[in-house]
C-alpha positions as CSV (number, residue, x, y, z in Angstrom):
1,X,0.0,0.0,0.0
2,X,1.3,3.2,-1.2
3,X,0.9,5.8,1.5
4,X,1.2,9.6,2.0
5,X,1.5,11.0,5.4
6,X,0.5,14.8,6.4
7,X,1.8,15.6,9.3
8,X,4.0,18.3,11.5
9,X,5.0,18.2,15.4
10,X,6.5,15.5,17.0
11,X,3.3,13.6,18.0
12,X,3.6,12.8,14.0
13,X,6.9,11.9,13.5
14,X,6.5,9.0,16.1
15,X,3.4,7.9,14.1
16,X,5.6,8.3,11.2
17,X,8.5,6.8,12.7
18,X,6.9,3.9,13.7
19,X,5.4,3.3,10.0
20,X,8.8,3.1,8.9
21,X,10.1,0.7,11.3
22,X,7.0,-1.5,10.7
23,X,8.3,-1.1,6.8
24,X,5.3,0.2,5.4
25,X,5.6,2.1,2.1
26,X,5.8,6.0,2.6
27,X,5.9,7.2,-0.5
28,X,6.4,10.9,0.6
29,X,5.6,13.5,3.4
30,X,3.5,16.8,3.5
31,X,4.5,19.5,6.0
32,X,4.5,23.3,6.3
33,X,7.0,25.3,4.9
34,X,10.1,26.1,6.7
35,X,9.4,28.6,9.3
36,X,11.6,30.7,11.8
37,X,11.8,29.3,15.2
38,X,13.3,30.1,18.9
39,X,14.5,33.7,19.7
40,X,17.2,33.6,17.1
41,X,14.6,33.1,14.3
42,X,16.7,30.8,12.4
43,X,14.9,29.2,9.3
44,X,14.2,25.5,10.6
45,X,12.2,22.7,9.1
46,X,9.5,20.9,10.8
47,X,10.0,17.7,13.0
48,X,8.3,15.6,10.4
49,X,10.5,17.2,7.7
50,X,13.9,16.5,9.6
51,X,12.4,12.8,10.2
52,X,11.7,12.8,6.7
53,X,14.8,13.7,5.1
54,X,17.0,11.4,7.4
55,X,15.3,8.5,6.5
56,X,15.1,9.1,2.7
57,X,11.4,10.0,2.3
58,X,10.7,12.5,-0.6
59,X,9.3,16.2,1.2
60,X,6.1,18.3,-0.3
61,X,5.5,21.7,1.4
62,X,2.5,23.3,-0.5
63,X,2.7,27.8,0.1
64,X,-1.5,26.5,-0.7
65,X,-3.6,23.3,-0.5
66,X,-5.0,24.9,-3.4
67,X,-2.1,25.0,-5.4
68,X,-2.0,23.3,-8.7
69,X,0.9,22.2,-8.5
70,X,0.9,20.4,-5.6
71,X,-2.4,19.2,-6.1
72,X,-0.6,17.3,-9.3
73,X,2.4,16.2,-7.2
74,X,0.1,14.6,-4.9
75,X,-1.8,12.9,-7.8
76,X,1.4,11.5,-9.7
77,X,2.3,9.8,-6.1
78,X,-1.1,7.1,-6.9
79,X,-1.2,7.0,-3.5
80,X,-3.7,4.1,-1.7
81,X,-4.1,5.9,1.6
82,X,-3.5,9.8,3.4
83,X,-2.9,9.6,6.9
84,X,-3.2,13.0,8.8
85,X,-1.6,13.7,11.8
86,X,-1.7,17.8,13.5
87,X,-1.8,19.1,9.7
88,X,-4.0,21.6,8.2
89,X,-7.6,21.1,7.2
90,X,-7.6,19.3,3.9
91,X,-10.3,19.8,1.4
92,X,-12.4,17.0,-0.3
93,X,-10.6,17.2,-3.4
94,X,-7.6,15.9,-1.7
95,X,-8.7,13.9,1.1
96,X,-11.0,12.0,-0.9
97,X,-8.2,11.5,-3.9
98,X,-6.3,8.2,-2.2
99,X,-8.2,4.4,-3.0
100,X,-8.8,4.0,0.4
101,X,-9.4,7.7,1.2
102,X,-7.8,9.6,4.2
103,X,-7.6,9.2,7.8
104,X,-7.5,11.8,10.9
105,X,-5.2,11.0,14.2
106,X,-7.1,13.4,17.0
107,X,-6.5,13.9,20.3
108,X,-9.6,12.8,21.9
109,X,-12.1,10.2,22.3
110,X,-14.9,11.6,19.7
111,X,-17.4,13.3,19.4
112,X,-15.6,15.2,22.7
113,X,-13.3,17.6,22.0
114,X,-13.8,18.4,18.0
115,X,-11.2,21.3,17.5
116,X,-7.3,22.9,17.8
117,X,-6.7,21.7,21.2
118,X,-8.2,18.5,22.6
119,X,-5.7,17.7,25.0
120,X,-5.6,21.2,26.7
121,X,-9.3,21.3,26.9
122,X,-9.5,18.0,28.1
123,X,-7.2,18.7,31.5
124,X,-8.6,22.3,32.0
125,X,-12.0,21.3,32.2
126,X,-11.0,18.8,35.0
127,X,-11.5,15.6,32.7
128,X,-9.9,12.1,34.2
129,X,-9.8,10.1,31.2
130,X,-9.5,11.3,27.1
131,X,-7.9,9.4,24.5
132,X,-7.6,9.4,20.9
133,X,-9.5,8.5,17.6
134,X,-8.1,7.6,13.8
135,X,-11.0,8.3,11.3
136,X,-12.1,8.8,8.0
137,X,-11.8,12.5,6.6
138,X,-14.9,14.3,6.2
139,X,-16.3,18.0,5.2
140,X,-16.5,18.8,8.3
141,X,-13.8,19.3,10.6
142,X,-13.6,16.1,13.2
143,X,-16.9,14.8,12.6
144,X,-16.0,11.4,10.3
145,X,-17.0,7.8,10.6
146,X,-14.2,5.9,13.2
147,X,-12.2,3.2,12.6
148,X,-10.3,3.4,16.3
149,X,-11.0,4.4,20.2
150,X,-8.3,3.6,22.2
151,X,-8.8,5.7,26.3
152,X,-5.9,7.3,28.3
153,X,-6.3,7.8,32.1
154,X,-5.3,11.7,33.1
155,X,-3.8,11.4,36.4
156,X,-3.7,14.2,39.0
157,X,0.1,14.9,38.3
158,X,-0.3,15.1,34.5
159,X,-0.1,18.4,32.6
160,X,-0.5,18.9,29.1
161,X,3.8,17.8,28.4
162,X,3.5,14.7,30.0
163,X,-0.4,13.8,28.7
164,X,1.2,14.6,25.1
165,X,4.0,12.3,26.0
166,X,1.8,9.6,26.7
167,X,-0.8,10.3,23.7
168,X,2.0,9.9,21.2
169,X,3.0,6.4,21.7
170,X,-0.9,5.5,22.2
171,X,-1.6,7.5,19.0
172,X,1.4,5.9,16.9
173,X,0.0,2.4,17.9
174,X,-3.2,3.5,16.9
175,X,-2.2,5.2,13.4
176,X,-0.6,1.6,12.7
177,X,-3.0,-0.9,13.4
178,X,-5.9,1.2,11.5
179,X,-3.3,1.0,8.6
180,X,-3.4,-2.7,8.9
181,X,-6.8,-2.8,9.6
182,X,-7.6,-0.9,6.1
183,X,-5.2,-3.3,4.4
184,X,-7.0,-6.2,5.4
185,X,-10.5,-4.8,5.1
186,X,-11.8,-6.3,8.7
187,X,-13.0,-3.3,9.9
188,X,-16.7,-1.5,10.6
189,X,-16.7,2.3,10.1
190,X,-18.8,3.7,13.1
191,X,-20.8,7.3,13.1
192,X,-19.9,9.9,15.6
193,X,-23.1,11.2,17.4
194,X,-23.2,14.6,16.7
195,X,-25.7,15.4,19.6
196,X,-22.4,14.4,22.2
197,X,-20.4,16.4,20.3
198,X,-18.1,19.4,22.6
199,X,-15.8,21.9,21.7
200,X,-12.1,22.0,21.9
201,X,-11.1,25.4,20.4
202,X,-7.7,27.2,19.8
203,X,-6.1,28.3,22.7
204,X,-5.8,32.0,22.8
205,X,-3.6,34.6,24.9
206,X,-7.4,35.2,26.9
207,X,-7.4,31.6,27.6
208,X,-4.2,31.6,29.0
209,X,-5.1,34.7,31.4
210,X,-5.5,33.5,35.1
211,X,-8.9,34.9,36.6
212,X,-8.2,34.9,40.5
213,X,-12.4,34.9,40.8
214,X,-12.4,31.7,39.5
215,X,-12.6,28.7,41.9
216,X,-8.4,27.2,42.7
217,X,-9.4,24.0,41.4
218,X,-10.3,25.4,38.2
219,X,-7.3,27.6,37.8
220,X,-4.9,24.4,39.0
221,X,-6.5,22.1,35.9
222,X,-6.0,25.7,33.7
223,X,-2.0,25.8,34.9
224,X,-1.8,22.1,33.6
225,X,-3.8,22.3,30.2
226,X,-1.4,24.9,29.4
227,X,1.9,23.8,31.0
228,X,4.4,23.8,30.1
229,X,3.7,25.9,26.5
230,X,2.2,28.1,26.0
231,X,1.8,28.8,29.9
232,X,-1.0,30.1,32.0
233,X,0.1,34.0,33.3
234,X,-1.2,36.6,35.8
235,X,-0.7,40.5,35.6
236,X,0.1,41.3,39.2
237,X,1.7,45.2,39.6
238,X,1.1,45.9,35.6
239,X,4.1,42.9,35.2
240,X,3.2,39.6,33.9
241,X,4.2,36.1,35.6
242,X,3.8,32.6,34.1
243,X,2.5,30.1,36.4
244,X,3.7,26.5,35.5
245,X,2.9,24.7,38.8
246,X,0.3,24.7,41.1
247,X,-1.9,23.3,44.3
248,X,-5.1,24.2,45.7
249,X,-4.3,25.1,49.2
250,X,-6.5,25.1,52.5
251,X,-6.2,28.8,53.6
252,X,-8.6,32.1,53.3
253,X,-7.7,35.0,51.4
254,X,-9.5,37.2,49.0
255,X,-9.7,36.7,45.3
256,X,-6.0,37.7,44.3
257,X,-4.4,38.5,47.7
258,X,-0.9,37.4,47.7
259,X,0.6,35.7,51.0
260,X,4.2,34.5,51.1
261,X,5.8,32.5,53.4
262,X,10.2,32.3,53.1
263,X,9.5,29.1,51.1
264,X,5.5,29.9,49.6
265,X,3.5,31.9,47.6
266,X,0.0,31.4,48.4
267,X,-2.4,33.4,46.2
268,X,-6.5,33.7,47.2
269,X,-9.1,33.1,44.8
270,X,-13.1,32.7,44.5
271,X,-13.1,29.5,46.2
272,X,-10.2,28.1,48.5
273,X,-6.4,29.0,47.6
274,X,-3.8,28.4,45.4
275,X,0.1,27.9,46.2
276,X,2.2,28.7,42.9
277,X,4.9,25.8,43.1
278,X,6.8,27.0,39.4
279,X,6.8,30.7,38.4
280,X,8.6,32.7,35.9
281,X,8.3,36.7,36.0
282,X,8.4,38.7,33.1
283,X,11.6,38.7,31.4
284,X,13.1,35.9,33.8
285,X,13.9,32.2,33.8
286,X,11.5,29.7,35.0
287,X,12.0,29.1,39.0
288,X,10.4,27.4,41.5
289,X,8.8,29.6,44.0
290,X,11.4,29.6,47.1
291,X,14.4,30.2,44.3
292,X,12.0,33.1,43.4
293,X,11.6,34.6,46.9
294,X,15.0,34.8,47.5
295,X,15.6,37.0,44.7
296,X,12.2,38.8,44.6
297,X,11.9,42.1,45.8
């Protein structure tokens, strides 16, 4: 089976990776065009890119899905199967070009969590289990017939590094046996129901905004969902501090009074408190909090 994988982070080069090792035929790669990176802002390809070109794999990065180009590039490959893994939105003329069509990797167990950010949403909103989903391409975004569920416990400790950590080797399991499954055909396609669908939408910089009104087990789950990039933040004294690490704490304070102890910084909010255990203050390192209070005037 001739296949074309779409993908970009890391998340998809170890579904990619583990294609390859199981020796299945990767005829080529799409990613995103070279982009600059890090505070130097050097040029750098994407992970899948780097993987691709070490291991041989011919590279497509389309300025436009509608280009005509690539759309004939793709078209000369006579691919059997797409597989998409965190890539752009493809359109039908694409998605439905392969024999066997295209399939989706996403980060949840659908119809939860359709959108950018499934694994964020899931540990903000407090969630103990998610997990992850291959299925067919559709129209519309995240709403196609599944070929694979496969859960993932969230445990209290997790944040959205680790829970990523752990998703990827689930999710390149997953992305291989629904490859085998396709090949051998034993498979049954099952509808999502759209009635249990939710909403897992982009993470903006006024999602990442702590609210000290809000209750401290609901701003501890936020500090994880977005830890440790791109990082939950407070404005405290018109400066801005990113809060990596948390735990609700048993004390009474006022929605966004500070307490500190030589050793804690305790913070109140609309229900209980919260003791920051990782900070980083504008235009600083990351620090945990006593290695903060010894410097922090």
């Amino acid at each position: 089976m001739r296949i074309v994988f779409f993908g970009t982070p890391s998340i998809a080069v170890r579904c990619l990776e583990k294609l390859q090792e199981s020796g299945k035929n990767i005829v080529a790669v799409v990613t995103v065009t070279d982009k600059e990176q890090g505070r130097g802002k050097k040029i750098l390809p994407s992970p899948v890119k780097e993987f691709a070109l070490q291991n041989s794999i011919p590279v497509l990065q389309p300025e436009s899905l509608k280009s005509e180009k690539f759309f004939s590039d793709l078209r000369a490959l006579n691919a059997d199967l797409f597989i998409v893994v965190a890539f752009k939105i493809l359109p039908r003329s694409i998605f439905s070009m392969p024999k066997y069509g295209s399939f989706n990797l996403h980060g949840s167990l659908l119809p939860k969590y359709r959108g950018a950010a499934p694994i964020q949403w899931a540990i903000i909103n407090g969630d103990e289990v998610t997990g992850l989903t291959t299925f067919a391409l559709a129209d519309k975004v995240d709403t196609g017939n599944i070929y694979l569920m496969k859960s993932v416990a969230i445990e209290p400790e997790d944040n959205f590094g680790s829970l990523y950590e752990k998703m990827s080797a689930t999710g390149a399991e997953m992305v291989l046996e629904t490859v085998e499954m396709i090949e051998s055909g034993n498979y049954t396609l099952l509808p999502q129901n759209d009635e249990l669908a939710t909403p897992a939408p982009k993470i903006t910089k006024e999602t990442c905004q702590i609210d000290f009104n809000n209750s401290a087990i609901n701003i501890h789950n936020l500090v994880r969902g977005l830890s440790p990039s791109p990082g939950a933040f407070f404005i405290h004294e018109g400066k801005h501090f990113k809060v990596y690490r948390t735990l609700p704490a048993e004390m009474t304070l006022s929605p966004g009074q500070f307490t500190t102890t030589k050793r804690q910084i305790l913070v109140g909010t609309g229900q209980g408190a919260l003791e920051i255990l990782e900070i980083q203050p504008e235009g600083k390192k990351r620090m945990k909090a006593d290695e903060f209070l010894r410097g922090y005037k």
